[in-house]
matplotlib code that plots the C-alpha trace (Angstrom):
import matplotlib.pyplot as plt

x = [161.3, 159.2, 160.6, 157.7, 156.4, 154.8, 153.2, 153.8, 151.2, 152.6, 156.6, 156.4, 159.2, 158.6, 162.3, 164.8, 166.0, 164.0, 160.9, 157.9, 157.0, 153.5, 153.2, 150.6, 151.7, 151.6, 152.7, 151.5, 154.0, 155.8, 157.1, 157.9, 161.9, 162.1, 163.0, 162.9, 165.0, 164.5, 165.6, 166.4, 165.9, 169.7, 171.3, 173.0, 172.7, 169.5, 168.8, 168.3, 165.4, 163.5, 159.5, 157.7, 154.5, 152.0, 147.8, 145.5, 148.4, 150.1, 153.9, 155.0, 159.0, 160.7, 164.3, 167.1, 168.5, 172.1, 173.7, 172.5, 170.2, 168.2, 168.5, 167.1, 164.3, 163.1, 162.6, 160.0, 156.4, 153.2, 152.0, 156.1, 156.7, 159.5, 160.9, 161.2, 161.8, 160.3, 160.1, 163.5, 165.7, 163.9, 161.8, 161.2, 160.0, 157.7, 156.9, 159.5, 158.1, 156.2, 154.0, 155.9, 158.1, 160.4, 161.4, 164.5, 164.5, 167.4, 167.2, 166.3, 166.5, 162.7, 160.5, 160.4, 159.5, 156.8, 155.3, 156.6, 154.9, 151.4, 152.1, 152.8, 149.3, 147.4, 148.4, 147.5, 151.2, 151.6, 154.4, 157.0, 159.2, 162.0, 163.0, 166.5, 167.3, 170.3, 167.9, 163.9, 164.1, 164.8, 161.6, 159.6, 156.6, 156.3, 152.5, 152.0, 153.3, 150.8, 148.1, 148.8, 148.3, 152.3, 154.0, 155.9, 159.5, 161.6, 165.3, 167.3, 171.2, 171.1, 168.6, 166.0, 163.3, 161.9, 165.2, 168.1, 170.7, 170.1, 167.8, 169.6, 168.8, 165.3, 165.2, 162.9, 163.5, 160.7, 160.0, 159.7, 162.1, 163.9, 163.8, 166.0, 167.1, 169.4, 172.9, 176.2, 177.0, 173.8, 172.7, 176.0, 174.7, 171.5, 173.1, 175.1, 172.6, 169.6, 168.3, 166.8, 167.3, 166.4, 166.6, 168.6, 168.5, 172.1, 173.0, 175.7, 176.4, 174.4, 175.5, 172.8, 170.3, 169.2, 172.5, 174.3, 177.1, 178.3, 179.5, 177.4, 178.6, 179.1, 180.5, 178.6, 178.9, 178.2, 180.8, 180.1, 176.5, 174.5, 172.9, 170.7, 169.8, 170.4, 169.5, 168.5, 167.5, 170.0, 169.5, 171.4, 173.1, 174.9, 176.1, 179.7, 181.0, 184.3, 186.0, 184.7, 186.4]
y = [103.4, 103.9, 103.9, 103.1, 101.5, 98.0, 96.1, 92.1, 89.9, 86.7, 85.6, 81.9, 79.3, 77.1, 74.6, 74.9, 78.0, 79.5, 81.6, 83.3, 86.5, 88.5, 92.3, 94.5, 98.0, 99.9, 97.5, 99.6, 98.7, 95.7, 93.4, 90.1, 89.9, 93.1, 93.2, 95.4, 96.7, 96.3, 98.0, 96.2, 98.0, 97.9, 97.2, 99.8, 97.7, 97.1, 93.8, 92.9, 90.4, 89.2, 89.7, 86.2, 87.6, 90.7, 90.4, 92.7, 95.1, 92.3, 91.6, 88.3, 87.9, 84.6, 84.8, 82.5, 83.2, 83.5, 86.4, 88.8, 90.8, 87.7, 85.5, 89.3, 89.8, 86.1, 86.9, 90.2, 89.9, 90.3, 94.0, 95.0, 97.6, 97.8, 100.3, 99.2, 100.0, 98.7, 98.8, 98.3, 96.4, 95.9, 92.7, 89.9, 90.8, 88.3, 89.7, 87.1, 83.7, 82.2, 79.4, 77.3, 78.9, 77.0, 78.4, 77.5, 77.8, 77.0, 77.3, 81.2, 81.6, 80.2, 82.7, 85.3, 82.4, 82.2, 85.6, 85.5, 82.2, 83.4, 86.4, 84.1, 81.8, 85.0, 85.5, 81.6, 80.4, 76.3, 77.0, 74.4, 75.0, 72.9, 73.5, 72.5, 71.5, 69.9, 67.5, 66.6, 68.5, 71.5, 72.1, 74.6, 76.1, 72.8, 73.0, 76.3, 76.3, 73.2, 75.4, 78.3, 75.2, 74.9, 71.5, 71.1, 69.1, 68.6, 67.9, 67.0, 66.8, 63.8, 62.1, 62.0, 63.3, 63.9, 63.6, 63.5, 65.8, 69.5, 71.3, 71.1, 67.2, 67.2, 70.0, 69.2, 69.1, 71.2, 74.9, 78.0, 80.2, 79.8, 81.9, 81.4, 82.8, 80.7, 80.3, 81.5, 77.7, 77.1, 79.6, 78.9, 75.4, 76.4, 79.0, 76.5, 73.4, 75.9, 75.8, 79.3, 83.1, 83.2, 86.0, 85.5, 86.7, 87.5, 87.9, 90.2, 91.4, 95.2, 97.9, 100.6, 99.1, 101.6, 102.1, 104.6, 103.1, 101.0, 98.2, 95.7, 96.3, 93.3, 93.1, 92.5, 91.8, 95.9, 97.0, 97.2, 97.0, 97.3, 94.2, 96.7, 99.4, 97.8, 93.9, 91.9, 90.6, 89.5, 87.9, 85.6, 87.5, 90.2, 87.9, 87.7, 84.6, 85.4, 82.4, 84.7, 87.4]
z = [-15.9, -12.8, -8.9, -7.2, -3.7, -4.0, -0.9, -0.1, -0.9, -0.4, -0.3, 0.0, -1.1, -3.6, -3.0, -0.3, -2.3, -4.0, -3.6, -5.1, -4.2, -4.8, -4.8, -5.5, -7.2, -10.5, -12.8, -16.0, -19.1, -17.9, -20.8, -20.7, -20.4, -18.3, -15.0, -11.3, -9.5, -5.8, -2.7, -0.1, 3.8, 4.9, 1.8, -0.5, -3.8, -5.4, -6.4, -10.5, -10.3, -13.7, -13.5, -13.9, -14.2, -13.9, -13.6, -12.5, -10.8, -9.3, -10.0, -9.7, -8.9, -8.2, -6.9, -5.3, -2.3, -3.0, -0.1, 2.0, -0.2, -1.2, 2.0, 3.1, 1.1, 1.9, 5.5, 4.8, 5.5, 4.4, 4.2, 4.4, 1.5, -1.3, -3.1, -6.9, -10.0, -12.9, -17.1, -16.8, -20.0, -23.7, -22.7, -26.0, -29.4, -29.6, -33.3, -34.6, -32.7, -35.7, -35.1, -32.8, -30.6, -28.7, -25.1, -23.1, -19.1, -16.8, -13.0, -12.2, -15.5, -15.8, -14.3, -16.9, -19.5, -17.6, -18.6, -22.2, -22.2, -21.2, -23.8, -26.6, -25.9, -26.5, -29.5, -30.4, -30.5, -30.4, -27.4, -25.9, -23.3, -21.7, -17.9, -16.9, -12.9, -11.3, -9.8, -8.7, -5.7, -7.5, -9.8, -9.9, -11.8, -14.1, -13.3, -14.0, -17.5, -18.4, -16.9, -19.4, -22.1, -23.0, -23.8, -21.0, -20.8, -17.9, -18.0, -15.3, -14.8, -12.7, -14.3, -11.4, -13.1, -16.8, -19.5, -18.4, -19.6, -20.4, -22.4, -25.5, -24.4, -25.3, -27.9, -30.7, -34.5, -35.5, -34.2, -35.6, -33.1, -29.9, -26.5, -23.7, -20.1, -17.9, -16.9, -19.8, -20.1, -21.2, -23.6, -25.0, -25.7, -26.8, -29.0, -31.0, -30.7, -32.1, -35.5, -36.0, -34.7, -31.3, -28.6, -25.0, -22.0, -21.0, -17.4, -16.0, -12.6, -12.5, -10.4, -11.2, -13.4, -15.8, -17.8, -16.0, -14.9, -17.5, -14.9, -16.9, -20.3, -22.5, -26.3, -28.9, -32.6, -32.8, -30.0, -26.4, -25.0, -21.3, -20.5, -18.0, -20.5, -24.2, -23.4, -21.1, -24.0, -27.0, -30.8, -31.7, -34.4, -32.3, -29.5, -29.0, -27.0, -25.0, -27.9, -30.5, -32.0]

ax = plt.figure().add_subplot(projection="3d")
ax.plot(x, y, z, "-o")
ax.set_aspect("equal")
plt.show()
């Protein structure tokens, strides 16, 4: 865990809501499936955002704007400074992805695909990934996983665009392994529609970030774990569903 000062690049939106944000810093030991931990000027509460993305010492964040903190951070400039802290969480194992890894994106829950998608080309993985959006208007970052060389599918709720449906919609029979980061109602599908071991990314509301203060404890087949500290990142096998016992 680093706390260090990163500068703006770029903070740009890519829908109404969301944005992408570039900024230059030490980025040294980043995994995919980590995320920073951002101060905010004004705000006593750092924000929990995922990484998307890190090249040549620049981190790549995408965020909603949600409350303050977010609707916030969307208003800084260029050349504006941040106080972060990164290498935070476990990240993916991508040891386990066999040959044709299937990842699972919804809404925010996309970005850090993104990264563990480029990770997993590298290392000559046949990859394919499914976004999940409410609607057209609300896609994001389609192009930039066909860029990296990914099969890329599109679902959408209301049908305007791609399958309709969810991601379990449009879920393949044949892969290898399954990663996914999005909404509880929706690794909850994947997690009973899936086929193999997988890993997820669980979200929890975070005070401190780094596992101090245990407000982001969540059970698990092997008692009580931090989502911060012990996840983000989850397999399969140890999550426990609030209908499970």
């Amino acid at each position: 865990m680093k706390d260090t000062l990163f500068t703006i690049i770029s903070n740009l939106p890519l829908t109404s809501s969301v944005y992408k944000m570039k900024l230059k810093g030490d980025t040294t030991g980043i995994k995919a499936g980590q995320f920073v931990d951002i101060r905010i000027p004004g705000r006593y509460l750092r924000r929990p955002i995922s990484v998307c993305d890190v090249q040549d010492g620049i981190l790549t964040i995408i965020y909603k704007v949600v409350g303050v903190g977010t609707e916030d951070l969307s208003l800084m400039m260029e050349g504006s400074s941040l106080k972060i802290m990164s290498e935070l969480g476990n990240g993916y194992d991508l040891s386990l992805a066999g040959e044709r890894p299937l990842l699972l994106g919804g809404g925010v829950g996309v970005p850090p695909l993104y990264y563990l998608a480029k990770e997993l080309k590298k290392m000559d993985k046949d990859v394919t990934i499914i976004l999940g959006f409410n609607n057209k208007s609300e896609i994001f970052y389609e192009e930039e996983f066909k860029a990296l060389g990914v099969k890329t599918i599109i679902t959408t709720v209301d049908g305007s665009y791609g399958i309709k449906g969810f991601v379990t919609s449009a879920m393949p029979d044949d892969y290898s392994y399954t990663y996914a980061c999005g909404p509880m109602p929706m690794l909850k599908a994947v997690y009973d529609h899936a086929k193999t071991s997988g890993q997820y990314s669980m979200e929890q509301r975070m005070g401190c970030g780094y596992g101090a203060c245990m407000g982001c404890a969540t059970p698990t087949v092997n008692g009580y774990k931090r989502v911060c500290k012990d996840g983000p990142i989850f397999y399969k096998e140890e999550i426990l569903w609030p209908t499970q016992k």
